[in-house]
N, C-alpha and C positions, 0 to 999 in steps of 0.2 A: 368261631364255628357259626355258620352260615343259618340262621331262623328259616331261609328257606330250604334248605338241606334238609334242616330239623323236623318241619314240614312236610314234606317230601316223602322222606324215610319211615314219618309216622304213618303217612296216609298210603302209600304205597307195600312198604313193607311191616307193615302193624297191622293198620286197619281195617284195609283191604281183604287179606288170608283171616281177619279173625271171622268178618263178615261172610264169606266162604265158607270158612268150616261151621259156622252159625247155620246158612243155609244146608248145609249138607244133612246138620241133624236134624233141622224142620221136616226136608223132604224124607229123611229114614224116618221120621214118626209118624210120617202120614199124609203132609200136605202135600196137592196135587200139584205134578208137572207141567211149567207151563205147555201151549203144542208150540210144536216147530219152530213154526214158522216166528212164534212169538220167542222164541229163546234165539235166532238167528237176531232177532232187531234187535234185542237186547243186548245181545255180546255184540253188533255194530257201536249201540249207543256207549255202550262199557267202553271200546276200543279208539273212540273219541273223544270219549272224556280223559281216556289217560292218555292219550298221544298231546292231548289240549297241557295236561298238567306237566308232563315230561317236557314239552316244547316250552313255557314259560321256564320250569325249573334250572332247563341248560343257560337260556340268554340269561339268568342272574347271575348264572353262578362263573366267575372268572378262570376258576381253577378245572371248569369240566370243559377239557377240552376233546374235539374229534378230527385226527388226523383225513386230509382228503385218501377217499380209496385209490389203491392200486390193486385189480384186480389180474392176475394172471392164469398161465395155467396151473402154478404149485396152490393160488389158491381155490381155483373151481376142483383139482384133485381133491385138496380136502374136502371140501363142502361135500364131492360126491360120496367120497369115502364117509362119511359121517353119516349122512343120507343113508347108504347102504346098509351100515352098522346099526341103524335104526330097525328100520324094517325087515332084517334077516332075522331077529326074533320077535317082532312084534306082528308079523302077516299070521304065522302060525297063532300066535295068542289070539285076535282078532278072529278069525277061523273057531277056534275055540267057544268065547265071549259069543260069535252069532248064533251058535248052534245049543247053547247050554244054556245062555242069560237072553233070548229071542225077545222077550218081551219089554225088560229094561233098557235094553241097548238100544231098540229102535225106536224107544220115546225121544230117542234124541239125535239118531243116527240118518243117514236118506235110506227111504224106500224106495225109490222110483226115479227113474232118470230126471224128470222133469224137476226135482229136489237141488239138483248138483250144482245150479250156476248161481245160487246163494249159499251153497254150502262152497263153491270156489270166491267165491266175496267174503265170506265168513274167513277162510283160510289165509285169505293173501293179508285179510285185515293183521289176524291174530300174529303174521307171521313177520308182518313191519311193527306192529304197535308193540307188541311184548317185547319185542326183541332189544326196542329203544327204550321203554320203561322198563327194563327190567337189566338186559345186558348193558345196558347204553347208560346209562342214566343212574341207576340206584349202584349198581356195582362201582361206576364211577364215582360218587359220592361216600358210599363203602370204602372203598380202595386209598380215597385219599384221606378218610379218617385214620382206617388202622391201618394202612403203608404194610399190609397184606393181604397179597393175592389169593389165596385158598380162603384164609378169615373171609373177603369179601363175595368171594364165590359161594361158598357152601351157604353163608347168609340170605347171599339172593334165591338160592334156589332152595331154600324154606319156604320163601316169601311167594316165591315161584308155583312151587309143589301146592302149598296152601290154597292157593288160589285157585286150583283146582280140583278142590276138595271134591266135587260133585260127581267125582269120578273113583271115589272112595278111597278108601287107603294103601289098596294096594298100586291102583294109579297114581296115587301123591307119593309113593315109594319110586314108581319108575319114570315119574316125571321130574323128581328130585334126581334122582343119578342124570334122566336127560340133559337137565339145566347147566350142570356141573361140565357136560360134555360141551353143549354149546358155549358156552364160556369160554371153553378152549381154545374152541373151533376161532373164536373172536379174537383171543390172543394169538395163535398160532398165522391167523389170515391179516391183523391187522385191521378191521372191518366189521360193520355190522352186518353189511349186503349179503355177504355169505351166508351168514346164520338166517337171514332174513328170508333168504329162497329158500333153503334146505327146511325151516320150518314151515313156513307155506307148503311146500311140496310134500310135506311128511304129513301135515294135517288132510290137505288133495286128497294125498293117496288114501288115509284112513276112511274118508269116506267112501268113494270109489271100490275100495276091497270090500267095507260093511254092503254094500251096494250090492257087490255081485255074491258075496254068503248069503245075503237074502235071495237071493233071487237064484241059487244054486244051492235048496236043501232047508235054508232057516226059515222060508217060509212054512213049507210044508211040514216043518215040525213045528213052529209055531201052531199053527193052525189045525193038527192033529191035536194038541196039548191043549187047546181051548173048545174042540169039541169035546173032548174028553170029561173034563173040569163042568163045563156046561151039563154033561150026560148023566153027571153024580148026581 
């Protein structure tokens, strides 16, 4: 068993999600969120440091290997169909989330068009780097320990989920079943590339939709809800 595996697993799928959900209770007791534009460099520099650790961990490791892609059209069908299935329930929820939670969602969400070409850098980042540190990499290391597939999937997508703690629990509930999807998406396509757009473009879109519920309705309840609060 590989000390770099060991490594790996610890700091990736250990450490990582504990530090996460670490964060997540700080900020629900009270500490302040950083702004934007500060939590965009941050998930850049996050997403470079594990793309830096994932890319050492493959070249040691003998046994993690990656088939060259074959992309066609049975696998751009999936990816879109996965895609689809994504956001046929989650525009609606989003919708929801702008209109009811206006003011937590858009400490972290875009306002304003001028927000979007680093929330699309943000995206494309999140949607190569996870998909290799997490699909690519840890599941592989997984996979070849217990010489099971589901064991190493539903694992990664603890690790996964956790990692996203900052999106609460009902988020690390639906980004736990995502994970598990994507996973699929990888076995079924043969390929990382796939998951790798479909997550990029799911991330895209979440902002773009937060974008235009602000700016059709969530503002001005926002903004009714804090004259209000102010009036008391």
């Amino acid at each position: 068993m590989s000390l770099v595996a060991i490594y790996y697993v610890g700091a990736i799928g250990v450490l990582l999600p504990l530090a996460c959900v670490r964060s997540y209770f700080k900020f629900k007791a009270g500490t302040p969120i950083p702004a934007k534009y500060l939590q965009r460099l941050n998930a850049l520099v996050m997403h470079a440091t594990m793309f830096v650790v994932a890319f050492l961990t493959w070249r040691s490791l003998r046994f993690l290997m990656f088939e060259r892609a074959v992309i066609g059209g049975k696998e751009i069908g999936y990816g879109f169909a996965t895609l689809i299935a994504f956001l046929a329930p989650m525009i609606p929820l989003w919708k929801m989330r702008a209109m009811t939670h206006a003011e937590k969602i858009y400490r972290s969400m875009p306002q304003a068009s001028n927000e979007m070409w680093l929330w699309a850098v943000v995206s494309a980042s999140a949607g190569i780097v996870e998909e290799i540190v997490y699909r690519g990499v840890l599941f592989g290391i997984l996979d070849y320990w217990l010489k099971n597939w589901w064991a190493a999937a539903i694992l990664c997508a603890i690790a996964f989920a956790l990692g996203h703690s900052i999106q609460g629990w009902k988020g690390v509930a639906i980004i736990f079943v995502m994970s598990v999807i994507f996973q699929g998406l990888v076995y079924l396509t043969g390929t990382l590339y796939v998951a790798m757009a479909v997550h990029a473009t799911y991330d895209f879109i979440a902002g773009v939709m937060y974008l235009y519920f602000w700016n059709h309705g969530a503002k001005e309840k926002f903004a009714a809800a804090t004259a209000a609060s102010g009036a008391v």
